[in-house]
ZARO-133952 format. One line per 5 residues: number of its first residue (from 0); their letters; for each residue x, y, z of N, C-alpha, C, O. Coordinates in steps of 0.001 Angstrom, whole numbers. Layout:
REM ZARO-133952
NUM> a> X/Y/Z/X/Y/Z/X/Y/Z/X/Y/Z ~ ...
REM end
This chain:
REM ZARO-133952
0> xxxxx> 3407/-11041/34256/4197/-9816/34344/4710/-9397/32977/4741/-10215/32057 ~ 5094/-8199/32828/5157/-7607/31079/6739/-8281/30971/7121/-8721/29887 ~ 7821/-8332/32455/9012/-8669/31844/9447/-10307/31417/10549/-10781/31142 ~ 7951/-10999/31496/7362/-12190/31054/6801/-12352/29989/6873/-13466/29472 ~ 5969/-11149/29242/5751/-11105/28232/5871/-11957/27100/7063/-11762/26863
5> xxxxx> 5520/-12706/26291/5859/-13350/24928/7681/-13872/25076/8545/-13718/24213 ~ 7813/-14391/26203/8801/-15521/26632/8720/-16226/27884/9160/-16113/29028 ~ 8121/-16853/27343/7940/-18585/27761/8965/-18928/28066/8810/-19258/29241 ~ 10220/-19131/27745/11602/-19386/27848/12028/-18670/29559/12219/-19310/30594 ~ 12067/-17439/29395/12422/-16652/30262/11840/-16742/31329/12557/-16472/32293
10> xxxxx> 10296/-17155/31670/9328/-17291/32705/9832/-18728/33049/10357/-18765/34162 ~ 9812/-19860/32420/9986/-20956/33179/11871/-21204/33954/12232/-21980/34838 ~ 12512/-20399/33320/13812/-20360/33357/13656/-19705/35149/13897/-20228/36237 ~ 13174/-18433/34770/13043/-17723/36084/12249/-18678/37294/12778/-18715/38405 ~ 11525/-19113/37157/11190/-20393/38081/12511/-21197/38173/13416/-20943/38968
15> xxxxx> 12511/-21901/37531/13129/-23043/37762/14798/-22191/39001/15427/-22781/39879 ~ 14983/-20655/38486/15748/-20223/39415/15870/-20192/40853/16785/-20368/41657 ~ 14349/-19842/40919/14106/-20115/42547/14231/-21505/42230/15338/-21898/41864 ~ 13362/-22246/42303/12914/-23896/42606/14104/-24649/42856/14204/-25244/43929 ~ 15274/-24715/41767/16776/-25390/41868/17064/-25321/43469/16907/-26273/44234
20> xxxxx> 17511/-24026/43835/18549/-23775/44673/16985/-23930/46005/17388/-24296/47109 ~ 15947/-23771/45956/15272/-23934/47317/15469/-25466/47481/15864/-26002/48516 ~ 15201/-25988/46531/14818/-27235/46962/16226/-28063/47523/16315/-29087/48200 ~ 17464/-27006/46837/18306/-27710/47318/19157/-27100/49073/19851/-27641/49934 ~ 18698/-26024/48897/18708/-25435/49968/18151/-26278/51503/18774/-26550/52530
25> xxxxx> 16901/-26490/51154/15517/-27470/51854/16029/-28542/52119/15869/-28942/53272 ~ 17059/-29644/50884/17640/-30698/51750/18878/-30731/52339/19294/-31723/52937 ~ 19792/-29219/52147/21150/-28854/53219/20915/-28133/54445/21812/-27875/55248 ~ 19477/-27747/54614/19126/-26912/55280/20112/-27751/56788/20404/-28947/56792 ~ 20486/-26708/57994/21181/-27029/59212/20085/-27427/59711/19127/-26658/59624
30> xxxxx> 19925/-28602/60307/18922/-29518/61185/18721/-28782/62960/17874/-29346/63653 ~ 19144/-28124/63310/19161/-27912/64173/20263/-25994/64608/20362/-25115/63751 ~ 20656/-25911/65523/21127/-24929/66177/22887/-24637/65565/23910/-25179/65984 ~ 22753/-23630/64491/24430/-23511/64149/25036/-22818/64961/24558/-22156/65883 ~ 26476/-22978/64551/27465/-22459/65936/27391/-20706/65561/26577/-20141/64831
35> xxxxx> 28335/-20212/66201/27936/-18709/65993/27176/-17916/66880/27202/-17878/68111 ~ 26147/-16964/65645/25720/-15795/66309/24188/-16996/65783/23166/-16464/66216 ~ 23992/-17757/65359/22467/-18317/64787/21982/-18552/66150/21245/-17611/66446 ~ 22104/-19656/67403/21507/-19591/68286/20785/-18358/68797/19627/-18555/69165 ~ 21250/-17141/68885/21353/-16121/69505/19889/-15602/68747/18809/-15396/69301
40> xxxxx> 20293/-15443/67045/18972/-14899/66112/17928/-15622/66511/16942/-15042/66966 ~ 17974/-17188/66393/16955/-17933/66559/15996/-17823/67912/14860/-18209/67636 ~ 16082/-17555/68800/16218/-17531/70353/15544/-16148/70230/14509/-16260/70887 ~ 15626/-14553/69578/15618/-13433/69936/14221/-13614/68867/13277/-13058/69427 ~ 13862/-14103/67756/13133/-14504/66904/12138/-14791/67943/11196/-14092/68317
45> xxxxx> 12495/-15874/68315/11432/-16820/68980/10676/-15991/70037/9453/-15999/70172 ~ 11720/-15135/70912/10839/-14618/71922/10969/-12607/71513/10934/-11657/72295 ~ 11097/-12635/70194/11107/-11008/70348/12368/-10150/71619/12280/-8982/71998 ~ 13334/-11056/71997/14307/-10611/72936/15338/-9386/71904/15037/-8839/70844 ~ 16447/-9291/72636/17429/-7822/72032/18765/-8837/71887/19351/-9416/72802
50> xxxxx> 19012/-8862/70673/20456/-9257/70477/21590/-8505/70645/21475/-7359/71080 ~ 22762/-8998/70349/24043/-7961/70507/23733/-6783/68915/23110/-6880/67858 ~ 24763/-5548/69730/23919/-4347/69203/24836/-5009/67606/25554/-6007/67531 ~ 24513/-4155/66652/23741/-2827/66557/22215/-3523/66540/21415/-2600/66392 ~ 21406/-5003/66652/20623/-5267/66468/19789/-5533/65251/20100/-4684/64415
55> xxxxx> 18868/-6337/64782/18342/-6617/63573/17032/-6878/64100/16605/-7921/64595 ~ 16511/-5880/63938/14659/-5468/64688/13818/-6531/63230/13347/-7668/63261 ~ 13966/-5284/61821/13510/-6269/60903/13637/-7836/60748/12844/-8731/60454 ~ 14927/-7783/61060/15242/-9941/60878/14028/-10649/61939/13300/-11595/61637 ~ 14045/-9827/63391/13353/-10725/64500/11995/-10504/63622/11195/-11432/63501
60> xxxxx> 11799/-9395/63093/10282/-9551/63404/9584/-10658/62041/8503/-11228/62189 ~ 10458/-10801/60732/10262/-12061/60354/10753/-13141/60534/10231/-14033/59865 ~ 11640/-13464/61238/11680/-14414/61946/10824/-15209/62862/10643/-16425/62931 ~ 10204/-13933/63743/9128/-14323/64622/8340/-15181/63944/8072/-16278/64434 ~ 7724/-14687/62372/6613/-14933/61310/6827/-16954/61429/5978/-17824/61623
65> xxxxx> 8165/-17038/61233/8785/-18427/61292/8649/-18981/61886/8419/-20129/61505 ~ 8661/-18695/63415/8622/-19496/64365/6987/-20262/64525/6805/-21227/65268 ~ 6097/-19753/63848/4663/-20041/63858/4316/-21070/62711/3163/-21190/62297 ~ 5481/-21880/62172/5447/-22870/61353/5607/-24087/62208/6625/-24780/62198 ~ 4369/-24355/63078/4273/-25369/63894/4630/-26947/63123/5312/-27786/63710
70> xxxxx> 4158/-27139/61986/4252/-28374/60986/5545/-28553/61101/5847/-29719/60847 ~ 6596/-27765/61429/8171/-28409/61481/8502/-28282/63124/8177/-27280/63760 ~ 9060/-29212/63612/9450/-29655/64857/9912/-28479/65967/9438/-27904/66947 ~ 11013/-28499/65257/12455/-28283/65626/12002/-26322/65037/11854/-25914/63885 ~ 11908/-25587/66269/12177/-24164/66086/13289/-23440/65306/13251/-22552/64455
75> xxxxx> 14453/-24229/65980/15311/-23697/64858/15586/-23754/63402/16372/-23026/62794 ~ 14930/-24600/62964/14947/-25302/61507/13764/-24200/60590/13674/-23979/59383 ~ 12897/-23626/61870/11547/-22814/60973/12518/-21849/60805/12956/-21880/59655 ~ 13183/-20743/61714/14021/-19502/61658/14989/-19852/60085/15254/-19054/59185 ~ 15322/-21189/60185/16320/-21531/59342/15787/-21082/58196/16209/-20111/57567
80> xxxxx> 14631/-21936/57826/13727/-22064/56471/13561/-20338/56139/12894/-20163/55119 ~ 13908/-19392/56619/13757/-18026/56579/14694/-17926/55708/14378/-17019/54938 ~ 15939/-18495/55346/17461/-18080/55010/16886/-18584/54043/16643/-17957/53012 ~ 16619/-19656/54218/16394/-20726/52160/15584/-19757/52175/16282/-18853/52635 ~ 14405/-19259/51949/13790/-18828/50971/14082/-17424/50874/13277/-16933/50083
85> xxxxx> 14968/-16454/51380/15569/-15240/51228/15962/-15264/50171/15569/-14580/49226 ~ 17551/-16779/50196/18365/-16923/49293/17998/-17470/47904/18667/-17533/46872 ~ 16741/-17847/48182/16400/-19064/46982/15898/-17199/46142/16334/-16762/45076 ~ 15085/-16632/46923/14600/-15325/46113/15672/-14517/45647/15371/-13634/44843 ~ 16751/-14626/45954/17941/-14367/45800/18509/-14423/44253/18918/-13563/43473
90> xxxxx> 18368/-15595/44200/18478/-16282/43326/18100/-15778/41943/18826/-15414/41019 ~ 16547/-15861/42054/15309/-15419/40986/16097/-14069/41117/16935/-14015/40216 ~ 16117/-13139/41792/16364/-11516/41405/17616/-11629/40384/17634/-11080/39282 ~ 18656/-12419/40911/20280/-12486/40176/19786/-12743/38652/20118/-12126/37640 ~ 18881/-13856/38791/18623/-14216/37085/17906/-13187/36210/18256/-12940/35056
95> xxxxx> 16826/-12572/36870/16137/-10680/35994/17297/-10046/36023/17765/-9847/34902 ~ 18014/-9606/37039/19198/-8749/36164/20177/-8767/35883/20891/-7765/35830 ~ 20713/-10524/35468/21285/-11034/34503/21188/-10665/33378/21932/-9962/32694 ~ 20134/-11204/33143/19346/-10847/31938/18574/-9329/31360/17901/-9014/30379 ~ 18999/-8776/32334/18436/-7381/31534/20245/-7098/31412/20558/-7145/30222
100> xxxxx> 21118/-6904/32062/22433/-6457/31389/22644/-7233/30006/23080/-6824/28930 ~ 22287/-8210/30313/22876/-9594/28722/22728/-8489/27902/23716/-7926/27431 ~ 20945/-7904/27556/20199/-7573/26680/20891/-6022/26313/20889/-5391/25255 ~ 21456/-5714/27611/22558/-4153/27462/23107/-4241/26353/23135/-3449/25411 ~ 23783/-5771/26563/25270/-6004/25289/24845/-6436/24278/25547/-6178/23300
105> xxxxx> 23454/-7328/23991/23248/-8401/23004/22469/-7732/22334/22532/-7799/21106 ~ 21270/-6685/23152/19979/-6191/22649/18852/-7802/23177/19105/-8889/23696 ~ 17403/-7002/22590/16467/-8265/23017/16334/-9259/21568/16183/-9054/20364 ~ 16474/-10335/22393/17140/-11752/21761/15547/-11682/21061/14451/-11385/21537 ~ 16070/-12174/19480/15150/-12909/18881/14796/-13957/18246/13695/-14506/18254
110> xxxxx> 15892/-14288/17597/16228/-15635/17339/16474/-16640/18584/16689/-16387/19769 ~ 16373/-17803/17931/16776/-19188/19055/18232/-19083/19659/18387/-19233/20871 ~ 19162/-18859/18931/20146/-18500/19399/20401/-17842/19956/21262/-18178/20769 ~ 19910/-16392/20018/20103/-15398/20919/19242/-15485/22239/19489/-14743/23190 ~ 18238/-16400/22266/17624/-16527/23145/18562/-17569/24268/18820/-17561/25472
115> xxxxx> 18899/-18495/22992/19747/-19759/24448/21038/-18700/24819/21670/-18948/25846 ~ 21425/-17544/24004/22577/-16458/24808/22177/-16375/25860/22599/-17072/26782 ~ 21203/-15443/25986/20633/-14373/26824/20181/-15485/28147/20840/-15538/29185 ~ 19282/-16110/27962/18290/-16408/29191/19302/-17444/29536/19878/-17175/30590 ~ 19819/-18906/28781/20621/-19654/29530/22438/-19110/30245/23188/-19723/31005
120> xxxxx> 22611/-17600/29504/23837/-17343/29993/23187/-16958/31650/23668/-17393/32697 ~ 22139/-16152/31549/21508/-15488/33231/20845/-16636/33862/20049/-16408/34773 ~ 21010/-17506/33595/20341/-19123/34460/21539/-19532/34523/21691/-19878/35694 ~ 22743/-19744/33809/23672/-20161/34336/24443/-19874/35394/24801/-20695/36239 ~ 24799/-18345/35365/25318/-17199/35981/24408/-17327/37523/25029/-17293/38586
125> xxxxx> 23340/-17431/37502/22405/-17457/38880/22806/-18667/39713/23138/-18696/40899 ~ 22680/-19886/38627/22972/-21338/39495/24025/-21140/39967/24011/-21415/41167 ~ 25651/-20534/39364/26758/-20309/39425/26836/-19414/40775/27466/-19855/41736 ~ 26337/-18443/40825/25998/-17501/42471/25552/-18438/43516/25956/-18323/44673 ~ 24591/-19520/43089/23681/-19685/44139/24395/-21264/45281/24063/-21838/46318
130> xxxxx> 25457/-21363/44281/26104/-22784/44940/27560/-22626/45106/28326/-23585/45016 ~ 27931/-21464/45340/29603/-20797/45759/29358/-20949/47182/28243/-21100/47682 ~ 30366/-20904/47753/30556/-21076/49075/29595/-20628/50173/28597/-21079/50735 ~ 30463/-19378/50225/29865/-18324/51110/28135/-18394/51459/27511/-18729/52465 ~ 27669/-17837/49916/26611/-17882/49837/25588/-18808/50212/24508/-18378/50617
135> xxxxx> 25843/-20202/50110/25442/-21331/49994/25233/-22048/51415/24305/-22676/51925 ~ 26382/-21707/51777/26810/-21549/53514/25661/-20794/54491/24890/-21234/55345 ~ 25909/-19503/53977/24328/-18445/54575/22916/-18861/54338/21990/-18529/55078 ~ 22772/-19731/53092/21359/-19831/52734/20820/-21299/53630/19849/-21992/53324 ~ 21326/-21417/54260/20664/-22979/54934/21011/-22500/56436/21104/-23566/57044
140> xxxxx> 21249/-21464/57347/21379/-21233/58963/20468/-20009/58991/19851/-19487/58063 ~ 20530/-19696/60218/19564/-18614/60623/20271/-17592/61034/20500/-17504/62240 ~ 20785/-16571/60103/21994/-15611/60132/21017/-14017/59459/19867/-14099/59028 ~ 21624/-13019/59510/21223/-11905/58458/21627/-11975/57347/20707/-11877/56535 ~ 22682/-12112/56869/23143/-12244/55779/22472/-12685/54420/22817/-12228/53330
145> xxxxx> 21399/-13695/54617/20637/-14224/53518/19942/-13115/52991/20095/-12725/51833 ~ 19074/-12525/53927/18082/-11552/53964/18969/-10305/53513/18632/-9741/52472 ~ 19796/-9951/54036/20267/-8944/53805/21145/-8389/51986/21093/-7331/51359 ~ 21752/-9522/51751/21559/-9768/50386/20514/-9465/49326/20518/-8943/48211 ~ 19427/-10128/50311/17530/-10468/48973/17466/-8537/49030/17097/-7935/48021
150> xxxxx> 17752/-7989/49944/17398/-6662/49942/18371/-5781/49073/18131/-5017/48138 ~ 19432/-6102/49630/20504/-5116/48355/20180/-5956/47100/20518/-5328/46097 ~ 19764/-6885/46875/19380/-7306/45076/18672/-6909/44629/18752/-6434/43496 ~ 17379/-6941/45534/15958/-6233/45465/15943/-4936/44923/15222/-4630/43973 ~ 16705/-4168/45487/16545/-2522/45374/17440/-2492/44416/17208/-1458/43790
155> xxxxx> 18383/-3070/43918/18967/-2974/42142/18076/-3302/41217/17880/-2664/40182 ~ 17554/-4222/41529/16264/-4857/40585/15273/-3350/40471/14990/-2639/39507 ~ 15083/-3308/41265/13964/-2455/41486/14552/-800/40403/13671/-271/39727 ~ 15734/-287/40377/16593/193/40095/16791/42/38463/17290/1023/37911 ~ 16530/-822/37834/16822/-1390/36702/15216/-1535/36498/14955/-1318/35314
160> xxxxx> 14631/-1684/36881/13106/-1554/36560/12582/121/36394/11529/627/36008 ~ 13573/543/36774/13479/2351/36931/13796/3048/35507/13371/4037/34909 ~ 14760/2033/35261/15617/2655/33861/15041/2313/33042/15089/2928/31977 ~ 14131/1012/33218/13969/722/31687/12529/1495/31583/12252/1692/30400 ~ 11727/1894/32311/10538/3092/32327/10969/4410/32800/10097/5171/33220
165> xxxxx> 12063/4745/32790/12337/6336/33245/12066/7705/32936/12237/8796/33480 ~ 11273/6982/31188/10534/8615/30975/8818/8710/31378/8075/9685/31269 ~ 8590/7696/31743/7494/7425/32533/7691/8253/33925/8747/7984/34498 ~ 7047/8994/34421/7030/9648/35720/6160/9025/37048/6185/9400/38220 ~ 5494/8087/36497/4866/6878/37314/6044/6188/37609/6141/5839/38785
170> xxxxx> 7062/5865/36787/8052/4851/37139/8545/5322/38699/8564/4439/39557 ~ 8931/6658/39061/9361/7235/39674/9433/6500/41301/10341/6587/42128 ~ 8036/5714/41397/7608/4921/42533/9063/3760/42852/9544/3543/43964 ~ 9532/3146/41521/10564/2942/41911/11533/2995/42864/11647/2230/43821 ~ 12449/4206/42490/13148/4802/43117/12420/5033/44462/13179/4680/45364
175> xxxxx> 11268/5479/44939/11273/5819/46109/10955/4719/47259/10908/4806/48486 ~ 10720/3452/46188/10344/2476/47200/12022/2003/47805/12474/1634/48889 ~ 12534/2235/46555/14402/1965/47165/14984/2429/47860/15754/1810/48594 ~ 14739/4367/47893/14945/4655/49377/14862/3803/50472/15820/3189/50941 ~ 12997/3743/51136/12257/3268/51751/12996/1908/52362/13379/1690/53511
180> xxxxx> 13052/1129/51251/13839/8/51452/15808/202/52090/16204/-415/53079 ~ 16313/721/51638/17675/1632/52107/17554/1806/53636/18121/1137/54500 ~ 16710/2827/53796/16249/2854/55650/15733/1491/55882/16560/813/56490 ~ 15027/1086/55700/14350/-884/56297/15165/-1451/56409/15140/-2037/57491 ~ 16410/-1749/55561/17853/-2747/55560/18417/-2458/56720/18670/-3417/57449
185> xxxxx> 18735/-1180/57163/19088/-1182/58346/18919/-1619/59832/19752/-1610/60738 ~ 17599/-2007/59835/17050/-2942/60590/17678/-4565/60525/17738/-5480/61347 ~ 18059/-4414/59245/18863/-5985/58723/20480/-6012/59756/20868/-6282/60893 ~ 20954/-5569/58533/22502/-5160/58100/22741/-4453/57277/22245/-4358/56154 ~ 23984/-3564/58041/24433/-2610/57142/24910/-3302/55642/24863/-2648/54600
190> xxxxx> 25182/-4134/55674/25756/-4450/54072/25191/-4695/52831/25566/-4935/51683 ~ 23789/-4504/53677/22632/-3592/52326/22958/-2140/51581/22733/-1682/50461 ~ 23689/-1596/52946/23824/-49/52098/25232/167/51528/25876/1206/51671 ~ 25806/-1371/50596/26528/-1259/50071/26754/-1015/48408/27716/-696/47709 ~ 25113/-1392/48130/24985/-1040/46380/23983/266/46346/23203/460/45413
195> xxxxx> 24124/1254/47643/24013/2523/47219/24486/3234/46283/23865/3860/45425 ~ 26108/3102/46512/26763/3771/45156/26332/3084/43955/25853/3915/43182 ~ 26313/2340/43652/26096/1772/42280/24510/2323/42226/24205/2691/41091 ~ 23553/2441/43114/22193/2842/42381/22640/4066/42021/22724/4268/40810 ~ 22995/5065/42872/23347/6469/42762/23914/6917/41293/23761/8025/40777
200> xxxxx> 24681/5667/40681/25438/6108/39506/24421/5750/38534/24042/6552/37681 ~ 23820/4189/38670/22477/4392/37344/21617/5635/37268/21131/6369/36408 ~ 21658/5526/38474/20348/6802/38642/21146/8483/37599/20506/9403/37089 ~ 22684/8276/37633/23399/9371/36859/23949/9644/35395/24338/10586/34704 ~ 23761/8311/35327/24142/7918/33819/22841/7928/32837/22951/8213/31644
205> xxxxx> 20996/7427/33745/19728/7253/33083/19525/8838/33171/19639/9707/32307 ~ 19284/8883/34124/18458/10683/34506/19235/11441/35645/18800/11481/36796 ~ 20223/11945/35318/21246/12973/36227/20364/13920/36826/20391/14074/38047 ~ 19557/14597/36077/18855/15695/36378/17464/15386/37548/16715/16246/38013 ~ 17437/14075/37783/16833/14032/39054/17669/14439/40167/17062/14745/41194
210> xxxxx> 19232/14523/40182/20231/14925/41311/19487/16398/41720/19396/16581/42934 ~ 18988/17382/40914/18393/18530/41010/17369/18815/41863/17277/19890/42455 ~ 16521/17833/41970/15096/17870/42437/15010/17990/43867/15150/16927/44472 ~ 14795/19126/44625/15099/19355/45820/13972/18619/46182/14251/18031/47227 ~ 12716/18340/45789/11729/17389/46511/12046/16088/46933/11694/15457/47930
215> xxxxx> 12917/15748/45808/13589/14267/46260/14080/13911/47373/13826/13000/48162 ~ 15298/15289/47318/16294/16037/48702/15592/15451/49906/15936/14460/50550 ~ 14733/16096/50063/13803/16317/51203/13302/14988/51482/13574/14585/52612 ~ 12435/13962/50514/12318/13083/50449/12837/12056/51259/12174/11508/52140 ~ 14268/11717/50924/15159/10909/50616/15122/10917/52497/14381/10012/52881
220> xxxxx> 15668/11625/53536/15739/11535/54557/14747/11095/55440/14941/10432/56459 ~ 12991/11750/54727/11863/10883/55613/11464/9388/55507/10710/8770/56259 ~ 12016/9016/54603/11882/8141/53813/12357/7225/54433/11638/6436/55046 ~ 14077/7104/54399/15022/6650/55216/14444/6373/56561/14170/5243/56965 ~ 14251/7661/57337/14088/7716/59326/12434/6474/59268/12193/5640/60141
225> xxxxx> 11749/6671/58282/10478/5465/58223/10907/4451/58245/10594/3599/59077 ~ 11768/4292/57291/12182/2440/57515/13154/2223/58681/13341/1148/59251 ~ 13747/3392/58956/14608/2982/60013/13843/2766/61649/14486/2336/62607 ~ 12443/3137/61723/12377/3683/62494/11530/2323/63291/10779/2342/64266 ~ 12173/751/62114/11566/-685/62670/12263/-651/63904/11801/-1446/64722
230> xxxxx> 13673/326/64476/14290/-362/65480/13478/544/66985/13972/906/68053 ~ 12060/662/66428/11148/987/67804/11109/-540/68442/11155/-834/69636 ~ 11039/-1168/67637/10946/-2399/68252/12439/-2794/69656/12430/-3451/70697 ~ 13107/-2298/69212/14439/-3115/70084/14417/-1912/71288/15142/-2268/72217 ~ 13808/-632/71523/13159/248/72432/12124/-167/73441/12107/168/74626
235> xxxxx> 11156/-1037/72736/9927/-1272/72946/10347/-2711/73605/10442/-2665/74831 ~ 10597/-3903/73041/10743/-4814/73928/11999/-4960/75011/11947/-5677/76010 ~ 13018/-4226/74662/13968/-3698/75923/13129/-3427/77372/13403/-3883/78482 ~ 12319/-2777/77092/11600/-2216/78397/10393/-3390/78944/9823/-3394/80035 ~ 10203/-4488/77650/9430/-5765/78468/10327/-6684/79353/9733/-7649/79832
240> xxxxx> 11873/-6539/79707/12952/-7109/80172/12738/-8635/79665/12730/-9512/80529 ~ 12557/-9009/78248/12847/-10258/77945/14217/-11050/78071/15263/-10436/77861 ~ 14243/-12564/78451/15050/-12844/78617/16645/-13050/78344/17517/-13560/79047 ~ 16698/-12283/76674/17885/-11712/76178/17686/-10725/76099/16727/-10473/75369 ~ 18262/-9746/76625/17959/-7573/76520/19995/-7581/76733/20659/-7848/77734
245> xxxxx> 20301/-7299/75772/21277/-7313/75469/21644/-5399/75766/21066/-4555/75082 ~ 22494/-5076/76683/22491/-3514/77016/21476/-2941/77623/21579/-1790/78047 ~ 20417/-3615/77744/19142/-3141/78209/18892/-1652/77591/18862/-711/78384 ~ 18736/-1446/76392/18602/-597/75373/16977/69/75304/16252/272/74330 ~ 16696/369/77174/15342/805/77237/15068/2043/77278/14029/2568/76879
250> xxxxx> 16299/2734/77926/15970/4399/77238/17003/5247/76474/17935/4662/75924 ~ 16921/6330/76417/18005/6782/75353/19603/6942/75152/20176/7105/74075 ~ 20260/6849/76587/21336/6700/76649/21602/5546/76695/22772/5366/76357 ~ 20878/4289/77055/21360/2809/76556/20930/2747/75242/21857/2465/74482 ~ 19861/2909/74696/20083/2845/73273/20956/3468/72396/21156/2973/71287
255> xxxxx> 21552/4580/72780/22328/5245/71534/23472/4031/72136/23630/3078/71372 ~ 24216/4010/73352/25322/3155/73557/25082/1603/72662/26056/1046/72155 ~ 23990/1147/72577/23914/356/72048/24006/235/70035/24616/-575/69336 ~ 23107/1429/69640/23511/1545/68201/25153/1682/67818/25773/1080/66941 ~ 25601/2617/68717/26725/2598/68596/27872/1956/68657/28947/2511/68431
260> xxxxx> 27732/590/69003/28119/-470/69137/29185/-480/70024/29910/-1454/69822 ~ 29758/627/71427/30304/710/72330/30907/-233/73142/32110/-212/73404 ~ 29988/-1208/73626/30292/-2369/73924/31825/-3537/73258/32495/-4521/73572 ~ 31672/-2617/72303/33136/-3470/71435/34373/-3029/71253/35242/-3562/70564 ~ 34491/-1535/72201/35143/-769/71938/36015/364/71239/35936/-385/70265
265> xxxxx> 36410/927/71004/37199/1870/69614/38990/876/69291/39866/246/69883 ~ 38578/1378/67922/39837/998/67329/39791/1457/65231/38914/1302/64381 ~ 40936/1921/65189/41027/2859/63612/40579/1264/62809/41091/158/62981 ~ 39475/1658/61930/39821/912/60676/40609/1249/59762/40110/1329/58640 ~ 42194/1582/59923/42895/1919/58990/44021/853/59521/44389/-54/58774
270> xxxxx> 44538/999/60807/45570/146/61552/44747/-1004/61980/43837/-530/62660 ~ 44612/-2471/61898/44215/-3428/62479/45593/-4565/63360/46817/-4457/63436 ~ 44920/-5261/63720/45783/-5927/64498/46397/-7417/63626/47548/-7851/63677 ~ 45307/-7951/62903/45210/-9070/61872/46114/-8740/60802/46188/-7628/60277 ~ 46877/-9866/60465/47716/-9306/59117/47231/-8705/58359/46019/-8892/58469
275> xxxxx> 47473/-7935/57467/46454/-7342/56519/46078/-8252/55431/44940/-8470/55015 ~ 47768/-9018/54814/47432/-9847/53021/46745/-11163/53522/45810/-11729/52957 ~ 47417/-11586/54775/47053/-12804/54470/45194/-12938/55270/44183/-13588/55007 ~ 45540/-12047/56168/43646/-12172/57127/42834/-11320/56153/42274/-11857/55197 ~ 42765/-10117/56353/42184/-8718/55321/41749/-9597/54115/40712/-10219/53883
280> xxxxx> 43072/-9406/53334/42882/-9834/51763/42544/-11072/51647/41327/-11182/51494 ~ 43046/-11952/51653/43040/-13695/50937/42009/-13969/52091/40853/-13826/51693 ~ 42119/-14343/53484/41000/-14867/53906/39457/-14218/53908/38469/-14952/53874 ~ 39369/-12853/53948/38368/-12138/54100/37968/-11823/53151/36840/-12224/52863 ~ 38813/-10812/52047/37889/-10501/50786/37832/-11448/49953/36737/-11928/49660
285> xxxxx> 39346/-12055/49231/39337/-13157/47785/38947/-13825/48367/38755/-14586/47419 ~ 38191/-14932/50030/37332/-16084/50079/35714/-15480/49602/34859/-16020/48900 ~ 35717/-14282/50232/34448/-13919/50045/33841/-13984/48438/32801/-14458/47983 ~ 35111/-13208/47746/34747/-12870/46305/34294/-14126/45330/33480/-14154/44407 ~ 35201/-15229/45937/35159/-15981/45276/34173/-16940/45131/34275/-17804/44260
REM end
């Protein structure tokens, strides 16, 4: 690859990014059935069934891919092995655009020194992501979250691969595969379409004047309803009445009740019931952040 180019350093570094955290992933991996919502993924995987809404059509259908890893026993452990290698790819993406910001601040390293800056500060910084809690936690069960991550990294990566060819008009493929991808996440989890804003602003700070391009406009929505449109699947096997059909989400008024996540009822996200500093803040966001 060209961002391999005449560093040797940087290519084996970027390996060794994945390789670290899979392999260590591979021996924390959960042996069996975690508590939670994992039974539920694993189980809907296995037989293409309907989970609780809003649903994750994309997750089942590689998941399914998993379950056909007969060489490992234990079904749940294949679904599992889905999370390690999300997260382990995870990983590898954190360390490319590590290292292309380093190069923001440092420029491209040429000396030895600037090289052990650059590539060992974004190998450090990656290992440092890849063995924090949270994260670390998600990458060994059979949850969305792993996956859903590899995708919001993905489409920054992808994003930063935009900028650094942006007067290239071929580059352009970029950006539209990130759309594309934007609608597909949703099939995940929404908490892919949380580094929208941040693409939106590279995309304003490199080339503003694509905001103009009414083709894009237009674009941008078919684009979206394509990837979104994996949740034919949770339509389609609803109506095979598999043994989890969660809402029975087989024609259009159970499915919208079901996207809509109805079943859980209304309540303001402004007033909650949970303390705010101590549940909200310290347990929810600063554990997360941290």
């Amino acid at each position: 690859m060209k961002i391999f180019k005449h560093n040797p350093e940087h290519k084996v570094l970027a390996i060794l990014s994945f390789l670290i955290p899979f392999i260590v992933y591979l021996k924390t991996i959960a042996p069996t059935v975690s508590f939670w919502d994992c039974g539920e993924f694993i189980t809907c995987s296995k037989i293409l069934g309907v989970p609780h809404p809003p649903g994750a059509p994309l997750y089942l259908l590689i998941g399914k891919i998993f379950t056909f890893l007969s060489f490992i026993k234990d079904v749940a452990v294949r679904v599992n092995l889905f999370s390690v290698f999300a997260s382990s790819f995870t990983v590898l993406v954190l360390y490319l655009t590590l290292v292309r910001i380093i190069k923001e601040w440092k420029g491209n390293p040429k000396t030895t020194e600037e090289k052990v800056i650059v590539y060992s500060g974004a190998f450090l910084g990656a290992l440092s992501f890849a063995f924090t809690d949270s994260f670390w936690f998600n990458a060994v069960e059979a949850e969305v979250y792993a996956f859903s991550i590899l995708i919001a990294s993905t489409a920054l990566w992808l994003t930063i691969l935009w900028m650094d060819n942006c007067e290239d008009y071929r580059s352009l493929k970029f950006l539209i595969f990130v759309i594309y991808v934007a609608g597909l996440s949703i099939g995940v989890h929404l908490l892919c379409l949380l580094v929208i804003p941040t693409i939106f602003f590279l995309i304003y700070i490199t080339k503003k004047e694509l905001f103009t391009r009414v083709d894009l406009w237009v674009l941008i929505p078919v684009l979206v309803f394509i990837g979104y449109s994996v949740y034919i699947l949770i339509l389609i096997r609803s109506g095979q009445n598999p043994p989890i059909d969660e809402n029975n989400p087989e024609n259009w008024s159970n499915f919208k009740y079901y996207l809509k996540r109805e079943q859980y009822g209304q309540w303001s996200i402004f007033v909650r019931k949970a303390p705010f500093w101590s549940y909200q803040i310290k347990k929810m966001y600063i554990r997360y952040f941290g």
